[in-house]
C-alpha positions as CSV (number, residue, x, y, z in Angstrom):
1,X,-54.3,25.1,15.2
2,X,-50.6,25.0,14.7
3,X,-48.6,22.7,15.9
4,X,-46.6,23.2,19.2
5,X,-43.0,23.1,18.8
6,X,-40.8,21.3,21.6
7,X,-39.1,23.0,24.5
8,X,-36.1,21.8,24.7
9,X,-34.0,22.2,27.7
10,X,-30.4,20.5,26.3
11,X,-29.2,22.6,23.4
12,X,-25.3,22.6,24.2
13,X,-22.6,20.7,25.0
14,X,-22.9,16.4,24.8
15,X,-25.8,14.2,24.4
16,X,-24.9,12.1,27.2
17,X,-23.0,12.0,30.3
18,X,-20.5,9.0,30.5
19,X,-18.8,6.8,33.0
20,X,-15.6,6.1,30.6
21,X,-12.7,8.2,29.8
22,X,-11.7,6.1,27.1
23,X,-10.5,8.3,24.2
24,X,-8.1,8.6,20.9
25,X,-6.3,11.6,20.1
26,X,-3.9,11.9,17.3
27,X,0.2,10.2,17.2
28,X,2.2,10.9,14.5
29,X,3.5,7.8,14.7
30,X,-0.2,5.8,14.6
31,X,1.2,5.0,11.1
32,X,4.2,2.9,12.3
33,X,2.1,1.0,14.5
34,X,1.7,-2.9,13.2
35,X,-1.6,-3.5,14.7
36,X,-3.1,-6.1,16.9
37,X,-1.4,-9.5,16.4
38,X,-3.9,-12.4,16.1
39,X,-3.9,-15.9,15.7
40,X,-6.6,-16.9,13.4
41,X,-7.6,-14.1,12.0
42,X,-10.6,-12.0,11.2
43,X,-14.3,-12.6,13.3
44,X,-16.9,-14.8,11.2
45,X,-19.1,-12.7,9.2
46,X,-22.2,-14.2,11.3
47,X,-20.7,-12.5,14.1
48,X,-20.7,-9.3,13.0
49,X,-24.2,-9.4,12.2
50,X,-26.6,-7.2,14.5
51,X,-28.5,-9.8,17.0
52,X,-30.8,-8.8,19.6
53,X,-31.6,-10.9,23.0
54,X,-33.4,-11.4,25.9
55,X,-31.6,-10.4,28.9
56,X,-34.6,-10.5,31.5
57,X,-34.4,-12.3,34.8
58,X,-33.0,-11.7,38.3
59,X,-29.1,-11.0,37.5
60,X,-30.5,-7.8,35.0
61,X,-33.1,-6.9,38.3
62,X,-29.8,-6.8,40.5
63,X,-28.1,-4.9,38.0
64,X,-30.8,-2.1,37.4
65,X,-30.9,-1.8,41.2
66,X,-27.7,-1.3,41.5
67,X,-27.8,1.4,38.7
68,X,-30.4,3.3,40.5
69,X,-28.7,3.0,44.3
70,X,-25.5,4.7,42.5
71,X,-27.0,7.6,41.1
72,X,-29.6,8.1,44.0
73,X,-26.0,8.7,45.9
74,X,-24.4,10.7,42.7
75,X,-24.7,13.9,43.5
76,X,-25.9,16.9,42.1
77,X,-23.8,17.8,39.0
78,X,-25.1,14.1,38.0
79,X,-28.6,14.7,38.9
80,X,-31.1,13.7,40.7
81,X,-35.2,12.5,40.7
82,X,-37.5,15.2,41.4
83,X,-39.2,15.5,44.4
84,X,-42.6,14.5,42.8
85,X,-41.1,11.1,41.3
86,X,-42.8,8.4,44.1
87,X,-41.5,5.5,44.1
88,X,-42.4,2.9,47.0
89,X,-38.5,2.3,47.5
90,X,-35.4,3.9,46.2
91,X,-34.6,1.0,43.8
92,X,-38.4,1.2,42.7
93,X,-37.7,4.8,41.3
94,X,-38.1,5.2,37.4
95,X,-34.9,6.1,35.4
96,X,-36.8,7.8,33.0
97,X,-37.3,10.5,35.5
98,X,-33.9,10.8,36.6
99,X,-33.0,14.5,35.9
100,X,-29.5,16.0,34.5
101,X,-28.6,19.8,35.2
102,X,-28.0,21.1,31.8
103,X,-24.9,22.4,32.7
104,X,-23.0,19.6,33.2
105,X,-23.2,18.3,29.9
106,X,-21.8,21.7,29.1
107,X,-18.5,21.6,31.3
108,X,-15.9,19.6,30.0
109,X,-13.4,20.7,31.9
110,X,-10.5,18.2,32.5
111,X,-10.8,16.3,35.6
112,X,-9.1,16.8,38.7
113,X,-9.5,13.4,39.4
114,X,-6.5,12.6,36.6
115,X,-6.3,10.9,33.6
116,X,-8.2,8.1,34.2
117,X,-11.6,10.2,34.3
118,X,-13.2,11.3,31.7
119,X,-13.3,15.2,30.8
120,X,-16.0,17.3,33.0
121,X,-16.8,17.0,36.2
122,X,-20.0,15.5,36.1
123,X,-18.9,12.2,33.7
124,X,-15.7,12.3,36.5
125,X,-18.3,11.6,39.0
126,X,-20.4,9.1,37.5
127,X,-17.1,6.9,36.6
128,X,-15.7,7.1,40.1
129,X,-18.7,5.9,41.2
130,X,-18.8,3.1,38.9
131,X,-15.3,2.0,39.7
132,X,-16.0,1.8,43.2
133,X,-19.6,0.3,43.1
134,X,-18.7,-3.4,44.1
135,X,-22.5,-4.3,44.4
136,X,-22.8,-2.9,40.8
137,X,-19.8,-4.3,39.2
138,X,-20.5,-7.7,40.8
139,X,-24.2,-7.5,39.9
140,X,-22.4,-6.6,36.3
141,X,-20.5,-9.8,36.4
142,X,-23.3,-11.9,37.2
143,X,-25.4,-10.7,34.4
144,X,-22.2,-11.3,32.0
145,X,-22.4,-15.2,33.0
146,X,-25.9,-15.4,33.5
147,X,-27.1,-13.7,30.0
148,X,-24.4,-12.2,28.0
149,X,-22.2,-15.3,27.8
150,X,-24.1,-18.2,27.3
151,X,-25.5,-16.2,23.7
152,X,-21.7,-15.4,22.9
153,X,-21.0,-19.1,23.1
154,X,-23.8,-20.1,21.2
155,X,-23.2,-17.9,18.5
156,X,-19.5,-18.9,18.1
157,X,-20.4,-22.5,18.2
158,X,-23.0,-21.8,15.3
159,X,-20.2,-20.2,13.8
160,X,-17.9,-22.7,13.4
161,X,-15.2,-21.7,16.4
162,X,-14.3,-24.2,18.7
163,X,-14.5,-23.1,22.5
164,X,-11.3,-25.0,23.4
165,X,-8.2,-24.6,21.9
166,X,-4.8,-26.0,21.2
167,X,-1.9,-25.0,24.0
168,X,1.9,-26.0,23.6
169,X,2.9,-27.7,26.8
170,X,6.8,-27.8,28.1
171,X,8.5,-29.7,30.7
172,X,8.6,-26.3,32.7
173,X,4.6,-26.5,32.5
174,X,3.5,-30.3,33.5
175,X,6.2,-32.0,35.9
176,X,7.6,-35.4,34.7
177,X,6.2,-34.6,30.9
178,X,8.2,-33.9,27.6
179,X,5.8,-31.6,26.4
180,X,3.2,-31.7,23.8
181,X,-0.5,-30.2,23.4
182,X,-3.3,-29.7,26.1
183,X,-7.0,-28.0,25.4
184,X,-8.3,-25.5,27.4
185,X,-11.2,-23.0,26.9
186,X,-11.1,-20.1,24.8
187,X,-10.4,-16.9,26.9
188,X,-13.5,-13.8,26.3
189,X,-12.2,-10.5,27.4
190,X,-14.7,-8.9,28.7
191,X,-14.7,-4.4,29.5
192,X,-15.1,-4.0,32.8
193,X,-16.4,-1.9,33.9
194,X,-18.8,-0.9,31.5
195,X,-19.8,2.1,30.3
196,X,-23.2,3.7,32.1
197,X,-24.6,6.5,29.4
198,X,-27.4,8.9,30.6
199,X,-29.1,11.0,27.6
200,X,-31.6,13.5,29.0
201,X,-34.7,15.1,26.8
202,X,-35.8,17.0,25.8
203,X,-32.3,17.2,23.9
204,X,-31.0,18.6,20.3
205,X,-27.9,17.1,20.9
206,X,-27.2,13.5,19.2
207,X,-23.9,11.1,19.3
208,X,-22.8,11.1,16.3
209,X,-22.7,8.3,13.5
210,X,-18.9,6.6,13.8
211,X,-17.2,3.4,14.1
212,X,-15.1,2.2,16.9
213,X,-11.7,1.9,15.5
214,X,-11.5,5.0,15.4
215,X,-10.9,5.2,19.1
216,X,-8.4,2.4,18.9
217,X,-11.0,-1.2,19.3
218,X,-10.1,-4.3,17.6
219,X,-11.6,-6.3,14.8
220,X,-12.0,-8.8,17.0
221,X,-14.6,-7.3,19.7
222,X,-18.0,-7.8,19.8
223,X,-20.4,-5.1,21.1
224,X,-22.6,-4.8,23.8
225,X,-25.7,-2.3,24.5
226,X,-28.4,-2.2,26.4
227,X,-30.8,0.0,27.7
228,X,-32.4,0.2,30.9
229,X,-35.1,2.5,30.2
230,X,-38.2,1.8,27.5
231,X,-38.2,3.0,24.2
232,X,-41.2,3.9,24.1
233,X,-40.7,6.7,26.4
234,X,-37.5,8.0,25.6
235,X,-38.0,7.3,21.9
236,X,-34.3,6.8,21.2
237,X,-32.4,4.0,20.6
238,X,-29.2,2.6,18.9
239,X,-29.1,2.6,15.5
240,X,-26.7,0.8,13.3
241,X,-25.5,0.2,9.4
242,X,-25.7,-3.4,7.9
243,X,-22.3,-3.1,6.4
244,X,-19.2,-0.8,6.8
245,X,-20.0,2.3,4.9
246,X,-23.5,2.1,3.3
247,X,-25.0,4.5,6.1
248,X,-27.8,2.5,5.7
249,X,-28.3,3.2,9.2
250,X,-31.8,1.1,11.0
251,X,-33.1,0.6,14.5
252,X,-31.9,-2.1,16.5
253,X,-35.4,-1.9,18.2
254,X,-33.9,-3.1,21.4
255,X,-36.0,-2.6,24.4
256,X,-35.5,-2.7,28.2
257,X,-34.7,-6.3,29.1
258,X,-32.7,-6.9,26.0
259,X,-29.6,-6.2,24.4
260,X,-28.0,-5.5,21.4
261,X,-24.8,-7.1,19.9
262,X,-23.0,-6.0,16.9
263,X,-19.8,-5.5,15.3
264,X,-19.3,-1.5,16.6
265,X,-15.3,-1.6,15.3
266,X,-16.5,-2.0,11.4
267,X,-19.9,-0.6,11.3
268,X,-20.8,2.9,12.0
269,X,-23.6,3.5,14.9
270,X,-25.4,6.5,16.2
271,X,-28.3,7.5,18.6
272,X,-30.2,10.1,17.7
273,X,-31.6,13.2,19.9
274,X,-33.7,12.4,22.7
275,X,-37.1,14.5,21.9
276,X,-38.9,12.8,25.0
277,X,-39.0,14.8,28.4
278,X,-37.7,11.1,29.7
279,X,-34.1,9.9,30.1
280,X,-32.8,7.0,28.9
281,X,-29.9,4.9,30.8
282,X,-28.3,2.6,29.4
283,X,-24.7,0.3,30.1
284,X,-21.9,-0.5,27.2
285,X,-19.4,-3.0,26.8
286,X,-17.2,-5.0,25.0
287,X,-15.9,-8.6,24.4
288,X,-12.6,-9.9,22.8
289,X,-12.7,-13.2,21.6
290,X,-9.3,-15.0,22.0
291,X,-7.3,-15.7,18.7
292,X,-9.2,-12.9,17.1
293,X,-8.2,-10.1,19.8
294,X,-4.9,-9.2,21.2
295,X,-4.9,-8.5,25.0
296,X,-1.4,-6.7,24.8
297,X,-2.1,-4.2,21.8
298,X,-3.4,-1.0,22.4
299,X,-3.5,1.6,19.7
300,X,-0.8,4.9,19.8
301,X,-2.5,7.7,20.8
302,X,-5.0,6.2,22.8
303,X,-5.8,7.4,26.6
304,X,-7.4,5.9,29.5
305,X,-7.9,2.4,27.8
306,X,-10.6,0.2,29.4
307,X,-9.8,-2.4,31.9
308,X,-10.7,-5.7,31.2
309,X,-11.8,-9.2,33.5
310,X,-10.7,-12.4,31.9
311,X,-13.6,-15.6,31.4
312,X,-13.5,-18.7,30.2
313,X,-15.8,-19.0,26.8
């Protein structure tokens, strides 16, 4: 018997919709542009070494909720579950079943919304709805102190960077004192909000293999993915190359209830086609470490660049 061959029902248009309209398009004077300035200098190789971890526990349950309260509300050009999806209470309901009209990864339209939402209506929706979410962007927040943080600092310490540093102090700055030197803790600058992804299947469409400085991110920011939908359904995940050029490219194998950290600005990353008739969600971010990231540089050409919430490392 031959083998069946796949329907697929995304053939056109983008792999995912997306809750960011960050984006770089070309300046002619990107070549005058003296990059970020940074104090010491380069992120320890250790740190931009892929490292998967456990992210489990009540702050990622608040934060999955939260994802599946906002697109319950989304609208259609998002999508929606299908009526034979049960589900005992909204938040209960599978995102693997969450359903995307074809179209909408089609029309890329500029928004009406301006140019602080991404291109086509349907990612213009999902981002406003992010942006305004307070439950999700607090539930976001407590998962970055709960989880994300406490590995950052761990990894720096085992790197060698100090989590307090050095400050010049002046009379202006501590009454009755002639200045000098106080510690304080190294500043993390953390995206927010994130980026929520949805990549419906079954789907020809991929994201194609690149690295982030091409859209303008630092050297010194470390990357965050996660998915909240299993692998083994969707069948798709991140993939990533071991060093900057050898296209070497290999499975994080990160799984719902985990997440994935690597060094996105040097090495190339991809995720390939979702085959699966399930879709998989999952949430994006970024963290610049102080002295290896500058806060005020932003790259010419670049549009709609994220926001980001300041914490103490």
């Amino acid at each position: 018997m031959a083998e069946e061959e796949t329907a697929y029902a995304y053939t056109e248009g983008q792999a995912t919709l997306r809750s960011s309209a960050h984006r770089a398009v070309y300046s002619k004077t990107r070549k005058d542009d003296p990059g970020p300035r940074v104090v010491v200098g380069a992120l320890p190789s250790r740190l931009r070494d892929t490292a998967v971890f456990g992210v489990d526990g009540p702050a990622l349950r608040a934060l999955r909720a939260a994802v599946v309260n906002l697109l319950d509300r989304a609208g259609a050009d998002v999508g929606s579950w299908p009526a034979s999806a049960s589900a005992s209470s909204s938040s209960e309901r599978d995102l693997e079943d969450f359903v995307v009209p074809a179209a909408s990864l089609k029309d890329l339209r500029g928004s009406a919304r301006g140019k602080k939402f991404p291109r086509g209506p349907a990612n213009a929706t999902l981002a406003e709805l992010v942006v305004q979410d307070a439950a999700f962007l607090a539930a976001f927040d407590a998962l970055i102190d709960d989880a994300i943080l406490p590995n950052l600092r761990s990894r720096l310490a085992a790197c060698g960077v100090s989590l307090d540093v050095a400050e010049e102090t002046s009379a202006k700055d501590a009454v009755g004192a002639s200045g000098g030197t106080m510690r304080r803790r190294r500043v993390g600058y953390v995206q927010r909000p994130p980026t929520l992804r949805i990549q419906p299947g079954p789907s020809t469409r991929y994201v194609r293999p690149h690295s982030d400085d091409e859209y303008g991110h630092q050297d010194g920011e470390i990357n965050f993915w996660m998915p909240f939908t299993s692998s083994q359904r969707t069948r798709t995940t991140l993939w990533v190359e071991s060093e900057r050029g050898r296209e070497d490219y290999a499975e994080t194998g990160v799984d719902a209830g985990e997440c994935a950290a690597f060094h996105g600005t040097s090495k190339r990353h991809m995720v390939p086609a979702n085959e699966s008739a399930c879709t998989r969600v999952s949430l994006d971010f970024r963290i610049g470490v102080e002295g290896f990231y500058d806060p005020k540089w932003v790259m010419r050409g670049t549009k709609a660049d994220h926001d980001r919430r300041e914490v103490s490392l």
